[in-house]
Every structure is written in structure tokens, then in C-alpha cells.
C-alpha positions in Angstrom: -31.7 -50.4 -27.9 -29.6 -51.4 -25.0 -29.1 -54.9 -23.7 -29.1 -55.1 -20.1 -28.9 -58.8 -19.9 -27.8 -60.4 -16.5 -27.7 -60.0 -12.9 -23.8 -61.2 -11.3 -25.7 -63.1 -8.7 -28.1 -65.1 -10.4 -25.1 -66.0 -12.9 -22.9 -67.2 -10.5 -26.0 -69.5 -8.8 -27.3 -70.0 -12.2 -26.9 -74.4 -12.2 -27.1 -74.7 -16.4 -24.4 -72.9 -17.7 -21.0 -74.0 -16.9 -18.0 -71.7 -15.5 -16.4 -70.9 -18.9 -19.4 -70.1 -20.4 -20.6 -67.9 -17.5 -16.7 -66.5 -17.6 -17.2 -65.8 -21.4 -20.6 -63.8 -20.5 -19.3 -61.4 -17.6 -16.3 -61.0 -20.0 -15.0 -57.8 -21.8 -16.5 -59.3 -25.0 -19.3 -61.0 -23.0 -22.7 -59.7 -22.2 -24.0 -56.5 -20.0 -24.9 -56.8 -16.9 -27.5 -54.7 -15.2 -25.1 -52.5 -13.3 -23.3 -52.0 -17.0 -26.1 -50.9 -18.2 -27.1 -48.5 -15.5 -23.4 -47.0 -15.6 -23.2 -46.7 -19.3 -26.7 -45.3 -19.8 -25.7 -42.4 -16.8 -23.0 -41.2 -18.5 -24.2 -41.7 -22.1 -27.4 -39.6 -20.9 -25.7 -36.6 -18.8 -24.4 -35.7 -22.1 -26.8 -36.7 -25.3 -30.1 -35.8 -26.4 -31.3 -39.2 -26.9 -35.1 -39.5 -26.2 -35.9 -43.3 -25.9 -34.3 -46.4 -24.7 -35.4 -49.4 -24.8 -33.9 -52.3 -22.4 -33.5 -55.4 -24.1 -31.7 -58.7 -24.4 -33.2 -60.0 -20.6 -31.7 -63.3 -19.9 -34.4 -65.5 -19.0 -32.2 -67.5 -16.6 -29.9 -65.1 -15.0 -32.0 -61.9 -15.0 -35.7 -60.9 -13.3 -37.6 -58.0 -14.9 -38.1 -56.1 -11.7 -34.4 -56.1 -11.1 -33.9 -54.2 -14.6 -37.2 -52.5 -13.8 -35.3 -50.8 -10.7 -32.6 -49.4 -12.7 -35.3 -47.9 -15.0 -36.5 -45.7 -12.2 -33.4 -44.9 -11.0 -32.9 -43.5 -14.8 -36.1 -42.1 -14.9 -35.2 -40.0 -11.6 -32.2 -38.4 -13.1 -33.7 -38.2 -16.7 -37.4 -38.2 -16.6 -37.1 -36.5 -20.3 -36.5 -39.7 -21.5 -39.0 -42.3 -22.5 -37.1 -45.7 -21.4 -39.2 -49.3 -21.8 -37.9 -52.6 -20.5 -38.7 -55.7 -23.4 -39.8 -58.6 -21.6 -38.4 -61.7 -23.4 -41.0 -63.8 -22.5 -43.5 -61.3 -24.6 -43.2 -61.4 -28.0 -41.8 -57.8 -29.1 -41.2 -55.5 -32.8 -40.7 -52.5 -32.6 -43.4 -50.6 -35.0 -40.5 -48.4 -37.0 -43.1 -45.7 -38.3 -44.5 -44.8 -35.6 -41.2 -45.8 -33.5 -43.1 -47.5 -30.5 -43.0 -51.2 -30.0 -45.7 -53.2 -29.8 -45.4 -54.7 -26.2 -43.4 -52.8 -23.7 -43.8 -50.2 -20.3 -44.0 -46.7 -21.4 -43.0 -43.7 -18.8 -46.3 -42.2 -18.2 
């Protein structure tokens, strides 16, 4: 589980959060932003055997599920091995540990 949590873009427009908090998120001890994500998962993938990712941690304000959906298939295209769901946060989610699939999420076909 991988938290792919905000889009730069909608932070900086985003009119509820004020500049130090929004400082504090893109920070080194902050949040990850999409395009963290993406580059992290790349280079953790090229050399892993890891089988399943889920994308998690969506911020409801500064994020849109398509945008993290995007940088699915781009990880899909390089590593169509792995299984890799995005959580919605506006589902309710668990991840089922027995049979190791969660409940609510979009499975690589």
C-alpha cells in the first residue's frame, strides 16, 4: 500500500488549506504527490518482485481519481505483471487479509 495523495495543481488552487499547511504537505516529511508516486513505484518495480499495489491515501480535495488512474496505466504498460488497484476514498475500503483482495477497488483484468 502506497499513498499517492495529491496533485501540485489542485494544491496550489486548493482555497481551504492555508500556505503553511499546503508547504507542510509538498514537504520532505509531507505527503506524495502523484508524480512521487509514479517515480518511486518505476524504480521500486524495475527491480522487485512485488505482485500488487494498491494506491491509496487520495486526497479528496486536492486529488481526482482519474488523474491517479492515469499513472496506473502508465504502470500497468511497463509492468502489466502486476495487479495495481486505486482506493477510492469516497468508497468505504478493507482489505480482506486471507484472501488478500480488498473489498472495493479496480482490479487489472
Amino acid at each position: 500500500v502506497i499513498e499517492s495523495n495529491f496533485d501540485p495543481d489542485l494544491l496550489d488552487r486548493d482555497t481551504k488549506r492555508p500556505w503553511s499547511i499546503k508547504q507542510r504537505i509538498k514537504g520532505r516529511h509531507g505527503h506524495l504527490s502523484n508524480e512521487n508516486t509514479l517515480n518511486f513505484l518505476e524504480a521500486i518495480l524495475a527491480e522487485s518482485n512485488i505482485k500488487q499495489i494498491y494506491l491509496a491515501h487520495l486526497s479528496k480535495d486536492c486529488n481526482r481519481i482519474e488523474l491517479v488512474q492515469e499513472n496506473r496505466e502508465k504502470l500497468i504498460e511497463k509492468f502489466p505483471s502486476v495487479c495495481i488497484e486505486v482506493i477510492d476514498p469516497k468508497q468505504e475500503f478493507t482489505l480482506n487479509t486471507e484472501e488478500n483482495r480488498p473489498v472495493l477497488g479496480a482490479h487489472n483484468e
